[in-house]
PADOMAR-570127 format. One line per 3 residues: their letters; for each residue x negated, y negated, z of N, C-alpha, C, O. Coordinates in Angstrom, 1 decimal. Layout:
BEGIN
a> X Y Z X Y Z X Y Z X Y Z  ...
This chain:
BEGIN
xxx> 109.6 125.4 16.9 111.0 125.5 16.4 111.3 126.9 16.1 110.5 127.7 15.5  112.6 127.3 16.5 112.8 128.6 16.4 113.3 129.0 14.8 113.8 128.1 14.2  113.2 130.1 14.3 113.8 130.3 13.1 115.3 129.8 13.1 115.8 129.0 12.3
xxx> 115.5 130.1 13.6 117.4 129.8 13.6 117.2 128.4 13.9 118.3 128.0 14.3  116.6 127.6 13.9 116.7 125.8 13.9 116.3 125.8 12.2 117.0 125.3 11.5  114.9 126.7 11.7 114.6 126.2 10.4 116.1 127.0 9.6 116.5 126.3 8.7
xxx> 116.5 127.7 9.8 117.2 128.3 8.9 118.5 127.2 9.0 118.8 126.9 7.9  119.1 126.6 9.8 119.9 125.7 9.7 119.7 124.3 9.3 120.7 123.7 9.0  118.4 123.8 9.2 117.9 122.8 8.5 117.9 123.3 7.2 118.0 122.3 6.5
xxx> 117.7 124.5 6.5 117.4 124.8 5.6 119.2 124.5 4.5 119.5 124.0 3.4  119.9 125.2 5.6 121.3 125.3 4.9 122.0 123.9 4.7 123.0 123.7 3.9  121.4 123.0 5.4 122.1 121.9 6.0 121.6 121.3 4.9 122.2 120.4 4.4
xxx> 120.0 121.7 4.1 119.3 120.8 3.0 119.7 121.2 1.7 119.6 120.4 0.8  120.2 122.2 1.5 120.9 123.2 0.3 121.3 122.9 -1.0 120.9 123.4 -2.1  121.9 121.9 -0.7 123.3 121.0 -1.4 123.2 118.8 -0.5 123.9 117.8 -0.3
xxx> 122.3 119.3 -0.5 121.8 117.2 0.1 121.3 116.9 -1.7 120.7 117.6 -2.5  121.8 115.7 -1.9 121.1 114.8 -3.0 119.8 114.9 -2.8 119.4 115.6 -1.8  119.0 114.3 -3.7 117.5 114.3 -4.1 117.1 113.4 -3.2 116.2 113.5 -2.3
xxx> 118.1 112.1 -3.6 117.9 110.8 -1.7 117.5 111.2 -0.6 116.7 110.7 0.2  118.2 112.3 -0.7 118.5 112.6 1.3 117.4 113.3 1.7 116.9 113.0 2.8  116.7 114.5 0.8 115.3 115.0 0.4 114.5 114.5 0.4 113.6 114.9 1.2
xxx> 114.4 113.6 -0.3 112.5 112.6 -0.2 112.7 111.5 1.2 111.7 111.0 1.7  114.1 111.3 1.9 114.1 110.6 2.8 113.6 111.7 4.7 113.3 111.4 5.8  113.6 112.8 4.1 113.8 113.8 4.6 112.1 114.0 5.1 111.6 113.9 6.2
xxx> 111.5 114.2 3.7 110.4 114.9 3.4 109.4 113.4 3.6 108.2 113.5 3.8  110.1 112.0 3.7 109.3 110.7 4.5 109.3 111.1 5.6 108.1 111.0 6.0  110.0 111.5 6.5 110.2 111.7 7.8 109.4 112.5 8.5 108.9 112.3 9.6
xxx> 109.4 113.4 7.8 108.7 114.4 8.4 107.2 114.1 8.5 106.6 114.3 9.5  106.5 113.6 7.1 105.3 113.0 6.7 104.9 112.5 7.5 103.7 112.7 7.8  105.8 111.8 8.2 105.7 110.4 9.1 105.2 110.8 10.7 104.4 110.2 11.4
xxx> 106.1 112.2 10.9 105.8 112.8 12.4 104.4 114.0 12.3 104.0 114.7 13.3  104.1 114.0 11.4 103.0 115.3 11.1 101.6 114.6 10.8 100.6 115.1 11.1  101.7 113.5 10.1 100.7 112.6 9.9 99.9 111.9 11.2 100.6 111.3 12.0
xxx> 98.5 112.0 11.5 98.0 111.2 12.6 98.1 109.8 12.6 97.7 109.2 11.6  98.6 109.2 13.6 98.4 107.7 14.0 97.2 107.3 13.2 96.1 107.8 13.3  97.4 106.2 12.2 96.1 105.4 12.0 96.3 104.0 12.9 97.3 103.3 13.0
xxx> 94.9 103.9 13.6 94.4 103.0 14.4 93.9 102.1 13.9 94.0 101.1 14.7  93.4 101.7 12.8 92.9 100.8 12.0 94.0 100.1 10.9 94.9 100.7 10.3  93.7 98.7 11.0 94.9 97.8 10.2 94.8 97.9 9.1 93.8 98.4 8.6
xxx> 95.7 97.4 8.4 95.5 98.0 7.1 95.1 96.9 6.4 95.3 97.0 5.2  94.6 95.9 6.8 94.2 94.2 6.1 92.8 94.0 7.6 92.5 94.6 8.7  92.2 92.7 6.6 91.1 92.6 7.4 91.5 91.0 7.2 91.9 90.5 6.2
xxx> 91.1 90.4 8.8 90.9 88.8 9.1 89.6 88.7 9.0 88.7 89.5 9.2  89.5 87.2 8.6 88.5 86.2 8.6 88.2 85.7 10.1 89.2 85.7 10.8  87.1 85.4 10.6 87.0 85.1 12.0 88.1 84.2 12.2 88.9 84.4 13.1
xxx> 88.2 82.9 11.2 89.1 82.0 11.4 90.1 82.4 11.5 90.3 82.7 12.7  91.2 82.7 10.8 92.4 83.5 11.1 92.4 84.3 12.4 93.3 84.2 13.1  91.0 85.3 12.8 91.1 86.1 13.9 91.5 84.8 15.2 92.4 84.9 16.1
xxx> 90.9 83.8 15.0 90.8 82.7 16.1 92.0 82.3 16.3 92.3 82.2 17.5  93.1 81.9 15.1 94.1 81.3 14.8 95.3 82.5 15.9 96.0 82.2 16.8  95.0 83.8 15.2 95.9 84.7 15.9 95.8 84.7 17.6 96.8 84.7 18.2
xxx> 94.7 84.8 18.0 94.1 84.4 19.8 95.0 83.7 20.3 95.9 83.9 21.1  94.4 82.3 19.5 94.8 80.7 19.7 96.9 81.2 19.5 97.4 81.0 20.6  97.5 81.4 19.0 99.0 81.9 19.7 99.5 82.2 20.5 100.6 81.8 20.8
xxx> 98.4 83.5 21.5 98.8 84.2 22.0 99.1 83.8 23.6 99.2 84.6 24.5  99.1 82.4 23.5 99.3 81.4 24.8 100.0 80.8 24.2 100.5 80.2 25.2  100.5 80.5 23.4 101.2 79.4 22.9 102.8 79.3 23.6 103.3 80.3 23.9
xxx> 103.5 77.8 23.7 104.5 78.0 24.3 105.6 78.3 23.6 106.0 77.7 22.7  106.1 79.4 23.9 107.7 80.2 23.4 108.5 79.5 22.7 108.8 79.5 21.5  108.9 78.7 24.2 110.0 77.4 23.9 109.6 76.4 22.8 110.4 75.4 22.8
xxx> 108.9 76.3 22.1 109.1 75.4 21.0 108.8 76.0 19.4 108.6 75.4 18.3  109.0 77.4 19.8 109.3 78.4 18.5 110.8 78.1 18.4 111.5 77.9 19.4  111.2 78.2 17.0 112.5 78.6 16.5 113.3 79.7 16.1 113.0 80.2 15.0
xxx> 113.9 80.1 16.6 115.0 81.3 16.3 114.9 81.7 15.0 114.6 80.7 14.3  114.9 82.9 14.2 114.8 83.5 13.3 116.1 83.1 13.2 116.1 82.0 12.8  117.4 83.7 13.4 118.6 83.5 13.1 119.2 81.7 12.8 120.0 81.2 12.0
xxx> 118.4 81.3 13.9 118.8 79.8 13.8 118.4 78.9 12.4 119.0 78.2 11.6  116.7 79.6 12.4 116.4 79.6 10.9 117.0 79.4 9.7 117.1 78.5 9.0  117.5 81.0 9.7 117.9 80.8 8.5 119.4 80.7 8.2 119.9 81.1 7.1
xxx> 120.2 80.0 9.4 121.4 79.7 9.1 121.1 78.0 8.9 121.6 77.5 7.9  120.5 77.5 9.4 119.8 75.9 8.8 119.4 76.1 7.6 119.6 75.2 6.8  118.5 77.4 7.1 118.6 77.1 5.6 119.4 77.6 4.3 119.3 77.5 3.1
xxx> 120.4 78.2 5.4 121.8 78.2 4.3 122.3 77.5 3.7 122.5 77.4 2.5  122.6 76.4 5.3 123.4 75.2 5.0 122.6 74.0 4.2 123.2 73.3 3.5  121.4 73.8 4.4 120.5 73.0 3.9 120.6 73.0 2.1 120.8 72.0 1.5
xxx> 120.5 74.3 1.7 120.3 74.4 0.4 122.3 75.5 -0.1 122.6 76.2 -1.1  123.2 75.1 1.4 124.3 75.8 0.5 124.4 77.1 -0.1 125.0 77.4 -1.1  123.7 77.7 0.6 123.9 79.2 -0.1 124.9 80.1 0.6 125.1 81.3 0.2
């Protein structure tokens, strides 16, 4: 990055809320930091099996996330 990119980031951060800063300084964290490759939770073989055993499973008799939870709007009226 050339100076004249940081110097305009710099001006542009000057007068930003404290929000827009720590959302800023996540971001950045985020592109500077290495890839972790490891999950951050560990399965039981069974569950490992359970996750497998989905990954054939047929599509067509999953339900829509949206369809979801507009059935349980009306269900419980919210």
């Amino acid at each position: 990055m050339e100076a004249t990119s940081i110097d305009l980031l710099i001006k542009k951060l000057e007068k930003a809320p404290q929000g827009v800063l720590e959302r800023v300084i996540g971001y950045v964290d985020a592109l500077v930091e290495p890839t972790i490759k490891t999950k951050p939770y560990n399965l039981s073989a069974t569950q490992q099996q359970i996750l497998y055993g989905q990954l054939d499973s047929d599509k067509t008799t999953y339900t829509d996330a949206e369809t979801l939870y507009s059935d349980l709007k009306n269900k419980y009226e919210l």
